[in-house]
C-alpha positions in Angstrom: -8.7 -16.5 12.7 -7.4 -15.1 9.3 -4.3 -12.8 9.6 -7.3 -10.6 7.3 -9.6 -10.6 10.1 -6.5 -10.2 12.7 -6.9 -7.5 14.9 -3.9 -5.7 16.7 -4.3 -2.8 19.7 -1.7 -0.5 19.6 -1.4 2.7 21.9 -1.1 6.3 19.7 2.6 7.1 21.2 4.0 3.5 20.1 1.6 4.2 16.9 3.5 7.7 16.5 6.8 6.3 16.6 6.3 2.9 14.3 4.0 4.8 12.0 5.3 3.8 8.9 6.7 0.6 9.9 3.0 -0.4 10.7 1.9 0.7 7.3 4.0 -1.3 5.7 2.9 -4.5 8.0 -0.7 -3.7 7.6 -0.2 -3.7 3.7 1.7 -7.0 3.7 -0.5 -8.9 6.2 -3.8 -7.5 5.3 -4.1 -6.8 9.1 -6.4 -4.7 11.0 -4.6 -2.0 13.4 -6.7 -0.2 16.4 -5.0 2.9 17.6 -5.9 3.3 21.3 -5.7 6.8 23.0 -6.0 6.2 27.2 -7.2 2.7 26.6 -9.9 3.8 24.1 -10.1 2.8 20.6 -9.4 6.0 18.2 -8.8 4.7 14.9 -8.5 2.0 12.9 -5.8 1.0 10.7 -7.3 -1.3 7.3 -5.5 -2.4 4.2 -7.6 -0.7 1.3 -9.1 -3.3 -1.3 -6.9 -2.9 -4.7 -9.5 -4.5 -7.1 -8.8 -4.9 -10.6 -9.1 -1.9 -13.0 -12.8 -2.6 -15.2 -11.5 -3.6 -19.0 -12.4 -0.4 -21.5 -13.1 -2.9 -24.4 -16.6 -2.1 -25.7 -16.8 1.1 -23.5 -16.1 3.6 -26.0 -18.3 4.5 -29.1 -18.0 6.2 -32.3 -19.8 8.6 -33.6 -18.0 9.9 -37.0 -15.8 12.7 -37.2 -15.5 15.1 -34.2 -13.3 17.7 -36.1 -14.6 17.8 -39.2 -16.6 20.7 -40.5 -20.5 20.3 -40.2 -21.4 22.3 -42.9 -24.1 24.2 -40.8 -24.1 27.9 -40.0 -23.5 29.6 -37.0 -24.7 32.5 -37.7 -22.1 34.4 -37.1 -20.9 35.3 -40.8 -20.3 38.5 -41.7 
């Protein structure tokens, strides 16, 4: 088993007070946390996926001039 497909039980009090302790090991292991509650599973603690940003290159297109005067009436001229 991969410490990525680990999983861990921990009961909500112990989860309460190691809260941010946990975060920090679940971030650095890539380990899955279950957060039990009277021997029930509750929640579940996962390291999110941080996948590269998409590149922009060739995303963005140019259409001339968006500032400069159109020439065409609004019809608003008095």
């Amino acid at each position: 088993m991969t410490m990525k497909n680990a999983r861990h039980t921990i009961a909500a009090g112990m989860f309460k007070a190691h809260c941010l302790s946990l975060l920090e090991q679940v971030a650095r292991n890539r380990e899955i946390i279950v957060v039990t509650k009277h021997g029930r599973a509750v929640a579940k603690l996962v390291p999110i996926d941080l996948a590269e940003p998409a590149p922009l290159r060739g995303s963005v297109r140019y259409h001339g001039d968006s500032v400069e005067p159109s020439g065409k009436s609004w019809g608003c001229e008095q």
